[in-house]
Structures are given as C-alpha cells and as structure tokens.
N, C-alpha and C positions, 0 to 999 in steps of 0.2 A: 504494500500500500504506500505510494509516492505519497511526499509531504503535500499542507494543504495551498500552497502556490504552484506544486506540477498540476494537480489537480484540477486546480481554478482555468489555468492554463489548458487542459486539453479541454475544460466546460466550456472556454471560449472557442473554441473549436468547433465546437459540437451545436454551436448554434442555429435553431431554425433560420430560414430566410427574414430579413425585416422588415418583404415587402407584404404589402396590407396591415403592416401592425402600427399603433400611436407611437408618438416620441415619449408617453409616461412609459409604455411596457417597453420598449428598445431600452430607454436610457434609464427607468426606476425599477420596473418589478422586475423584468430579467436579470439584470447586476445582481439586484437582490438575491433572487432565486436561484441564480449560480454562489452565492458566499453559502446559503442555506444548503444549496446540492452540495455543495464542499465537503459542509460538518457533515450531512448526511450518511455521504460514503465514508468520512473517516469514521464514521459511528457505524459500519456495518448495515445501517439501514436498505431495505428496499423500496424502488419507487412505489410500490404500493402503500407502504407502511407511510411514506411521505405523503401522500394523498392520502391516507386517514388523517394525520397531523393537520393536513390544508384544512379539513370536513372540521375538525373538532376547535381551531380557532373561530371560521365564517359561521360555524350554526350557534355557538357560544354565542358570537355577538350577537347574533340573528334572533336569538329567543331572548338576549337582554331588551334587544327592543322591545320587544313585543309585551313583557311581563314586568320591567322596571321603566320607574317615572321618569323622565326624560331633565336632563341634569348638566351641565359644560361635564362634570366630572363623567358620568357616562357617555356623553358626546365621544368624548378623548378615548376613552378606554373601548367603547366601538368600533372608533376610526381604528385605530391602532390593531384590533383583533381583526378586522377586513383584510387591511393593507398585509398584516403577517401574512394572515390564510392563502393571500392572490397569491403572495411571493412564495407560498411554498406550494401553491399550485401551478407556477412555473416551475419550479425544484423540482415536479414529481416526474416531469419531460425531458428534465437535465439529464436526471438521474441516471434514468432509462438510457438513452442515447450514449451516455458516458458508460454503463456498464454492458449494455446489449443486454439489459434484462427484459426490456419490455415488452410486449405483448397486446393481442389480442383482449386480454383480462384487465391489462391496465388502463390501457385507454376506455373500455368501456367502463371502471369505474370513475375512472378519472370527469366523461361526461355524464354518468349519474349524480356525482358530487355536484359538478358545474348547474346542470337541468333542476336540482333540487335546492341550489344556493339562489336561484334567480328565482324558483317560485318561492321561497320563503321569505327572502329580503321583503318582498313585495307586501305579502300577507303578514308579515311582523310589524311593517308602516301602519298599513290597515289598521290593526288591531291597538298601535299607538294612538292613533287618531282617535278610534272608536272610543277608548278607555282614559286617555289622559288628555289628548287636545280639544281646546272650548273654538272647536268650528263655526266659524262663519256662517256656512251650510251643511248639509248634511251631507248636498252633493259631492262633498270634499272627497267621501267615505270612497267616492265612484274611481279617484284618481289611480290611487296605488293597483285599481282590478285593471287597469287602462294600461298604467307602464307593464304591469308584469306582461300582460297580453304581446307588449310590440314586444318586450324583453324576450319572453319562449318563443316567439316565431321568429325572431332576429336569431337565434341560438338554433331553433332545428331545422329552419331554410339555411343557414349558413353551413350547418352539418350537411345537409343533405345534397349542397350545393358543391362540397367539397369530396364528397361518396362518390356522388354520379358522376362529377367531372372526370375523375382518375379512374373509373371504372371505363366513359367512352374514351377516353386517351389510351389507356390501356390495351379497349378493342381494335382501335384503329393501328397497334403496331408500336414497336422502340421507338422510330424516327420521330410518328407522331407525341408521344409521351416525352421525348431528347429534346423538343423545340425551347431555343432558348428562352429563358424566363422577362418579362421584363424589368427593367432597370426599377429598383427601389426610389419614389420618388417622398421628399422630402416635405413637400405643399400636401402631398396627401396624409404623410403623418401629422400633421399638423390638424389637419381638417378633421383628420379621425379621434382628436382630444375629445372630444363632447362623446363620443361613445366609447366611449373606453372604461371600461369595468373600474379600475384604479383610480381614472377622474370623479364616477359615478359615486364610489364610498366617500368622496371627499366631500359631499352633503352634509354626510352625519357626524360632522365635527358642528354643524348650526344645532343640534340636537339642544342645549342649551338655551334655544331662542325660538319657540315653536312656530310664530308668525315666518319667520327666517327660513328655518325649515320647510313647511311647507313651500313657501315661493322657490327655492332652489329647487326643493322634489319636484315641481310643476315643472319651470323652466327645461330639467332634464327629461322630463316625461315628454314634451313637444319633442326636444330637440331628439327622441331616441325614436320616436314616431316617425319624423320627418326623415330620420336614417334609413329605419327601415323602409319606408318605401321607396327610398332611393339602393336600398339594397335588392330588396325582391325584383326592383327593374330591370336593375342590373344583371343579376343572375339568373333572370329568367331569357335574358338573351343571349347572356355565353354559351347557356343548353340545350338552349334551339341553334346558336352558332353549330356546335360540335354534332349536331343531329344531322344539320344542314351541310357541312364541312367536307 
C-alpha cells in the first residue's frame, strides 16, 4: 500500500472526464472526494463501504431537517453533513476506479443512495415547512413536491440518457463508440453552477432565517425546472440523432 500522496497521485489519474460537470464538483467535491478516497484505501475500505458512509452522513442530515427546528446552528451542521456525504459520494467512484473493484453492484447502489437522497431532501423540506415554518400560504407546502419532481426526472432521464447512449454507440461498432469526445468547455461549467447538487445544499446554511430559506429553495426550484427542460430537449435529440445516425 503506497503512501497517501502516491495514492492521491494515481486518484488524479483516475479521473472521470470534466466534461458536462460544474466548476463546484471539478474544482470542490472531486478534490475533496479524492483526499476522502485516499484515507479510504489506506483504511482498507471498499467502494461500497464508502457509499454506505456517503448514505449515513446525507440521510442524517436529511431526517435533521425534517424532525429538528430549524436553527443557524442546524443550518451549519446540515450544510456540512451534505457537503461531506456529496464528497464521499465522489470517493465511492474514486475508489473503485483506483482499485478495479467496482462493479455492477456498486454503481447500482451507488444510484439507489443518489435516487433516494433526492426524494428525501425534498420531503424532509416539506415536512419542515409543514411543522415548523409560519407560511404565507399553504400553497408553499406544493413547492418542495414540484422541485423533487424536476429533481427525479432530471436524475433518471439523465441515467437513462446515458444507458441508451452507450448501448447504440456500442451497437453501431469500436469506430463509432472511439469518436472523439468533445472539448471540455469552461462557459458551460459555469452555467451548470445553478444545478449542481453541491450549489443546491448551499441553501441550507439560510436554514436559520426561514423567510430566507424559502426564497432561495424557490429561486433553485425554477432554476432546476428550467434545467430540466432544457435537458430533456437536449437528450431527446442526441437519441433520435444516434437512431437517425
């Protein structure tokens, strides 16, 4: 077992592409989750066991929302259980990658972790709202069923978008699967801040100011609406492209 700067050093290696990703997960939660995959392996862990770790900080915070009164001191102690979990649900891709452990098994839990941290955020807000914030309207209650919606179909059109791609790339032959990729553009990591999982926790540091909070949660809830439809378009014509192709 190399010390923990060989390690870091092949983790850098080992890195996904950083096109389509924001500048928070390029430049904050991958660093991150490569120092965390570091400890990881020199602790013997597997990427699975790390993806339990991801599960057991995001749903901690996720049920503090939902059953504790909203507080700056919870606010902080939220933010912080998120931002860990994201970065060790980076780690649990590092891992893998860096050991060849991964698998079939780990990615599927790795997207049931993911699938079940987006419906809960949502319904933990909900149930904040319901039980502790003095609403405006009631229609308030409607907001958090509205984000979660764009949220899981942003998440399983984006899976499914990326299944079936690689599957007709695949049909069509090497050559067509070998085309080179396009160039990582920097205007687009930029523009992908506002949907970005790691921008998205950085809400619940308002938690402390509940008028505050809601307008942030609102403001993200448009702006992840207005993503997704601009993602569904998108991908719905790369897969008629490769149909078509």
């Amino acid at each position: 077992m190399g010390s923990t700067g060989t390690v870091l050093r092949e983790l850098r290696g080992a890195q996904k592409s950083a096109k389509g990703v924001s500048l928070y997960s390029r430049y904050v939660n991958r660093p991150a989750g490569r120092v965390l995959a570091a400890g990881a392996y020199r602790a013997g862990l597997t990427p699975n066991q790390v993806t339990v770790i991801s599960a057991l900080f995001t749903y901690g915070a996720v049920v503090s929302v939902a059953l504790v009164e909203p507080s700056w001191t919870l606010a902080v102690l939220v933010y912080a259980a998120l931002a860990v979990g994201f970065a060790f649900d980076s780690a649990d891709g590092q891992l893998a990658r860096l050991t060849g452990r991964g698998g079939p098994d780990g990615e599927w839990l790795d997207h049931v972790v993911d699938c079940g941290k987006l419906l809960l955020v949502h319904t933990a807000v909900l149930i904040s709202f319901y039980r502790f914030g003095e609403l405006p309207s009631d229609a308030w209650l409607l907001l958090p069923l509205g984000f979660q919606l764009a949220a899981v179909v942003t998440f399983c059109a984006g899976l499914l978008r990326e299944h079936l791609g690689k599957a007709a790339a695949s049909a069509r032959g090497p050559s067509w699967a070998a085309a080179p990729a396009a160039p990582v553009s920097r205007v687009r990591a930029v523009a992908l801040l506002p949907a970005d999982y790691g921008v998205f926790c950085l809400v619940f540091l308002l938690l402390g100011a509940p008028g505050a909070f809601r307008a942030g949660y609102a403001v993200l809830a448009v702006v992840h609406t207005l993503f997704l439809a601009a993602f569904l378009a998108k991908w719905f014509r790369e897969l008629k492209a490769l149909r078509a192709g």
